[in-house]
N, C-alpha and C positions, 0 to 999 in steps of 0.2 A: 504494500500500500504506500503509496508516491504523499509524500508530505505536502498539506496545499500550505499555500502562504495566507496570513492572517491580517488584519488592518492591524495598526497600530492602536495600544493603547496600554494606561498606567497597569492595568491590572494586569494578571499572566491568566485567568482562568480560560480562556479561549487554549493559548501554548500549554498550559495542564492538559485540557482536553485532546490535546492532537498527539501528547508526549505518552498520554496516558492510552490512547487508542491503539499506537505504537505498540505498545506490549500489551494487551487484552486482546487484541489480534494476535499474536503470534508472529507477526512480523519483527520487533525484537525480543526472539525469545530470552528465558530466563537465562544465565549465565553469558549471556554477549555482552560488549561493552555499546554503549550509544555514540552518535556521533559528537565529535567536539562540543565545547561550549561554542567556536567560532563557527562550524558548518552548520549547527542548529540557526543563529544567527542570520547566516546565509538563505537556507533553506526556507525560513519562516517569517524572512522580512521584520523581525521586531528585535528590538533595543537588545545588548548582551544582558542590561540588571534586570531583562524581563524574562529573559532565557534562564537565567541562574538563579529566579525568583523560583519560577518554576520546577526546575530541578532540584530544588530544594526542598522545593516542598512535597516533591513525588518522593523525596528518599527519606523525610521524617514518617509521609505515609508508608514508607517499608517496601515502595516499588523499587526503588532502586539504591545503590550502594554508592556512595560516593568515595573512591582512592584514590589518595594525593601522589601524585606520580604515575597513576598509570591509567583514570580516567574515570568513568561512569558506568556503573553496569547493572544490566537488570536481575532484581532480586526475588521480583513476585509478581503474578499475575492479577494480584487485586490488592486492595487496602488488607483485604482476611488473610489475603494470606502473611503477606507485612506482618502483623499480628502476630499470626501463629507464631512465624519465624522467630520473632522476637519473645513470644510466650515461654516458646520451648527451646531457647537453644541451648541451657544448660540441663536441658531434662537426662533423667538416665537413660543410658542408650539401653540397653535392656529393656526397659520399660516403651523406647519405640520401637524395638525389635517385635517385641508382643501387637502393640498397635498395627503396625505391619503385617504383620500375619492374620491379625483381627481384617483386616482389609481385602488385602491380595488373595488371603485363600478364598475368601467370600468372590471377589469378584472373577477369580476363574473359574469355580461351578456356577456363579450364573453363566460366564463367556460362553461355558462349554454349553449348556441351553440354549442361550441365542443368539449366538455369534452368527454373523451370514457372511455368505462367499467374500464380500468385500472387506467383513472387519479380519478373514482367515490371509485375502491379500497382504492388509497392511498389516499384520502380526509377521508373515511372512518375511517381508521387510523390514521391519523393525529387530525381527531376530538379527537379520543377515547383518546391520548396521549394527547390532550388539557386540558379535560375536568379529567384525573386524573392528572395530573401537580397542577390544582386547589387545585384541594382533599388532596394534599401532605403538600399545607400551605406552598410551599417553591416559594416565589415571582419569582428569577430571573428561576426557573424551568417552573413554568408558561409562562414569558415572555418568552423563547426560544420557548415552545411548540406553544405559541400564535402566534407566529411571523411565525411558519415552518408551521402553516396550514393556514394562508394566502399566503407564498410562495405556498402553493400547488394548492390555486385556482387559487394564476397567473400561477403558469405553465403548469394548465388544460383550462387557455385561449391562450394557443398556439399560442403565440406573442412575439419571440425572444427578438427585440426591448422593451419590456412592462416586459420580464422579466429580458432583464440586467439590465434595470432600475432599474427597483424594487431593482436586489440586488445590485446595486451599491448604492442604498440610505436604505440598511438593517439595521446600525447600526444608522445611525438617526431614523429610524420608531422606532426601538428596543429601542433607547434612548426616544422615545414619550409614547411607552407603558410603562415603568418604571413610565416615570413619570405622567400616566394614573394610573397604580398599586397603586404608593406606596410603602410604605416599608411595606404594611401588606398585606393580602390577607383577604379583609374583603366582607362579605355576600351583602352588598347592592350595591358591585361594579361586581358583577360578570352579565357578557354580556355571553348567550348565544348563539352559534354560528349556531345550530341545523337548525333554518331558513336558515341560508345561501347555508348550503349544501343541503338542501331542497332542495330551488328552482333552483338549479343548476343539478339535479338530474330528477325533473320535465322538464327541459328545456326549463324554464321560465326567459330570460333576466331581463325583468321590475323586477319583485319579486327579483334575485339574486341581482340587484345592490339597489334594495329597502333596501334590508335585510343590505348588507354589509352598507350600509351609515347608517343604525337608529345604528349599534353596535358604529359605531365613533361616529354619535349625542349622544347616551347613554352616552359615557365615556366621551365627550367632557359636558355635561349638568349638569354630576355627580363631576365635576371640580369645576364651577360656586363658 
């Protein structure tokens, strides 16, 4: 989505709205950096203290992260999830391991009920981008892949509710598989995910939400 330009004026609500639509779209998704304070500028035809007004105030709302030296980056896809993020980010990681699983296995016995040929496509996909994200040895690439192909089985459980959920607590799950990862991408941590899409393909509940809990027990046992 192509940024339009705005009229000029003292307030920034208008550059909120366009900054904010920006990532509620998915066109900057979470973990990207935005562009400069000076191409926003450019882009949007208004003042720079209207442009840093507003970016300020999207990152008190918890959208985005503001890094001195290295720029602006998206943190959240709504005000809720901002929130959570900051609700929970010293929670016990155990205790989102369990949330996790309260989730994930829910959402692939439903997937495996009513996934249709198209949510089996982009599962499909989303594995394959899991599984070389791995290959690449670059952790936080992994994490985002790992993270957008569980978003893909809750959204092939077709459960509006289960999936704002989901992504209003995306950068807490995201901040649990990090610290599942690690800073390395080492061989005796990698969790297969090929069961899961399995038995959601099959259209086998038990098996899907079987599969989704032993990857969290895995990574949760490999902690220990």
């Amino acid at each position: 989505m192509a940024l339009s330009t705005t009229r000029r004026t003292p307030l920034s609500d208008q550059v909120i709205a366009q900054l904010r639509a920006q990532i509620t779209s998915g066109e900057w998704p979470v973990g990207s950096r935005i562009p400069t304070e000076a191409e926003l500028v450019d882009q949007l035809g208004v003042a720079r203290n209207t442009v840093r007004e507003a970016v300020r105030a999207l990152a008190h709302n918890g959208l985005l992260d503001i890094r001195q030296g290295s720029g602006t980056y998206v943190l959240a896809t709504s005000e809720l999830a901002g929130v959570m993020h900051r609700r929970f980010a010293d929670a016990d990681q155990d205790q989102v391991a369990e949330l996790r699983s309260t989730l994930e296995t829910s959402a692939a016995g439903f997937a495996a009920l009513r996934r249709t040929p198209r949510d089996l496509e982009l599962l499909d996909a989303a594995l394959a981008r899991r599984d070389a994200a791995w290959h690449s040895g670059v952790p936080e690439d992994f994490i985002q892949a790992d993270a957008a192909f569980h978003q893909a089985v809750v959204a092939a459980a077709h459960n509006d509710v289960l999936a704002a959920v989901y992504a209003d607590l995306g950068e807490v799950l995201r901040a649990h598989l990090r610290h599942d990862v690690g800073p390395d991408l080492l061989p005796h941590r990698w969790v297969p995910h090929a069961g899961i899409l399995g038995a959601i393909r099959a259209g086998d509940p038990e098996k899907a939400a079987e599969e989704a809990g032993r990857a969290i027990g895995f990574c949760k046992t490999e902690n220990l």
